[in-house]
C-alpha positions in Angstrom: -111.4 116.8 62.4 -108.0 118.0 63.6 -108.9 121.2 63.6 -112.0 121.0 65.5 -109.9 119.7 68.2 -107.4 121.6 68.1 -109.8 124.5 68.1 -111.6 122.9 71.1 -108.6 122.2 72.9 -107.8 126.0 73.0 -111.2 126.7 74.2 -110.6 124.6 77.2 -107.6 126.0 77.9 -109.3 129.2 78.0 -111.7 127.9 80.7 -108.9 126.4 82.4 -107.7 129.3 83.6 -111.5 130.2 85.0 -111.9 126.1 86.6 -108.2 125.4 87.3 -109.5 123.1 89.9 -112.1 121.1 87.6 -109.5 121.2 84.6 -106.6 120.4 86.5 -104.0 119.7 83.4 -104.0 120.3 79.6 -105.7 117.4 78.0 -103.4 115.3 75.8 -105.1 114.5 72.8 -104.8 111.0 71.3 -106.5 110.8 68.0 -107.2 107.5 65.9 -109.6 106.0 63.4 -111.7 103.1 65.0 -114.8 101.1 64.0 -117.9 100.9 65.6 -117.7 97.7 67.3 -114.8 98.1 68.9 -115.6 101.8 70.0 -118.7 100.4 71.6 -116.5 96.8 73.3 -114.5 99.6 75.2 -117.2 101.8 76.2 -119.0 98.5 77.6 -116.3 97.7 79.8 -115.8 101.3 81.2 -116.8 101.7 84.6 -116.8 105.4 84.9 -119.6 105.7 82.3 -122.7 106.0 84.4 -125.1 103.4 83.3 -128.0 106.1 81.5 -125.0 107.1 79.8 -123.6 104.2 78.5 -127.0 102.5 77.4 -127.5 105.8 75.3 -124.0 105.4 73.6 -124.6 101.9 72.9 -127.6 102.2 71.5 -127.1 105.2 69.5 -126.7 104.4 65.6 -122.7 105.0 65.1 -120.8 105.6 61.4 -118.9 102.5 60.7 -115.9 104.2 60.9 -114.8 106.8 63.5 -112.2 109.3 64.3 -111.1 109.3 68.1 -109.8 111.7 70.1 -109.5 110.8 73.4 -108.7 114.1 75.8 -106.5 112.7 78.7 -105.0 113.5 82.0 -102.2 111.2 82.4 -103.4 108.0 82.3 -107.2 108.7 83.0 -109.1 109.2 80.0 -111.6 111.9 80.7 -113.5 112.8 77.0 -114.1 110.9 73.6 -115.4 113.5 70.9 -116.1 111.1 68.1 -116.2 111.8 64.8 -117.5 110.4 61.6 -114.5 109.3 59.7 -117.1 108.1 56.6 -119.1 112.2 56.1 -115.8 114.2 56.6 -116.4 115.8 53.4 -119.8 117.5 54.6 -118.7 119.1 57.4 -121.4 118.3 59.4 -118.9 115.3 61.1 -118.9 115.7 64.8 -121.1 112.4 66.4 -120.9 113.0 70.1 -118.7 113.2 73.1 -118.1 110.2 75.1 -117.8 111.6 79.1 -115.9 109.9 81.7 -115.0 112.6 84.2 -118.8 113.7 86.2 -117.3 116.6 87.1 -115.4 117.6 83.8 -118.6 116.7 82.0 -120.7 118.8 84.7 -118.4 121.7 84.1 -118.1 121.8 80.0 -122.2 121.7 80.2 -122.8 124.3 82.2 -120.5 126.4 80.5 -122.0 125.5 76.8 -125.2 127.1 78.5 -123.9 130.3 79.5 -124.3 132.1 75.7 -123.0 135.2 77.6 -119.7 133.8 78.4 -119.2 132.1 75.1 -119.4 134.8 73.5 -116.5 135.8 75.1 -114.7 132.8 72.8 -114.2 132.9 68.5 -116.1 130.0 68.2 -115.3 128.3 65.1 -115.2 124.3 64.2 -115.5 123.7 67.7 -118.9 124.7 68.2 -120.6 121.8 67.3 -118.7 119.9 69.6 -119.8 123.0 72.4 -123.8 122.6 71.0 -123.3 119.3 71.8 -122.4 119.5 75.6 -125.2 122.3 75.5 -128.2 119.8 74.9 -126.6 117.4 77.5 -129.1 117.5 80.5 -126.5 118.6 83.7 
């Protein structure tokens, strides 16, 4: 799991250099082991989660225990990628990103689209996590 966001981490600073306006810092990384319940508590008091968004999170099935790394800038969180903390093991472990930055999220889709340009990028542990914004509707 460290890896994989490490590895993602040095994608987007990649792309910061192409969207220095959109990515306008390094993400700090804070990663932790939560549960379930109180992963979804949080997310049901965020206010920058559209609603669609939310509902979808809260009502997707979730691993009991989760790794958390939450990508911020400063103070503002602006991306969960969630991990499950139970299926490590398999390596098949990334859940989903959590998005609380519209325009961030916007940006990290559209580029997951653009196979040409990722190309570009040694994809690696990180690409689930890119697959993932790929399937996200923009």
């Amino acid at each position: 799991m460290h890896d994989a966001v490490v590895r993602f981490d040095s994608f987007v600073e990649e792309l910061r250099k192409l969207a220095p306006n959109v990515l306008r810092e390094r993400f700090e990384w804070d990663i932790y082991l939560t549960n379930a319940n109180e992963l979804k508590s949080e997310i049901l008091k965020a206010n920058s989660i559209n609603g669609r968004d939310k509902q979808q999170v809260l009502s997707q099935p979730m691993p009991r225990f989760i790794w958390r790394a939450a990508g911020r800038f400063g103070e503002a969180t602006i991306l969960d990628l969630l991990f499950d903390a139970t299926d490590i093991e398999q390596g098949d472990f990334f859940v989903r990103a959590v998005e609380y930055d519209a325009g961030v999220s916007k940006f990290f889709r559209m580029i997951a689209r653009e196979r040409s340009l990722l190309r570009l990028f040694d994809l690696g542990g990180e690409s689930r996590i890119v697959n993932w914004f790929a399937k996200q509707p923009v």
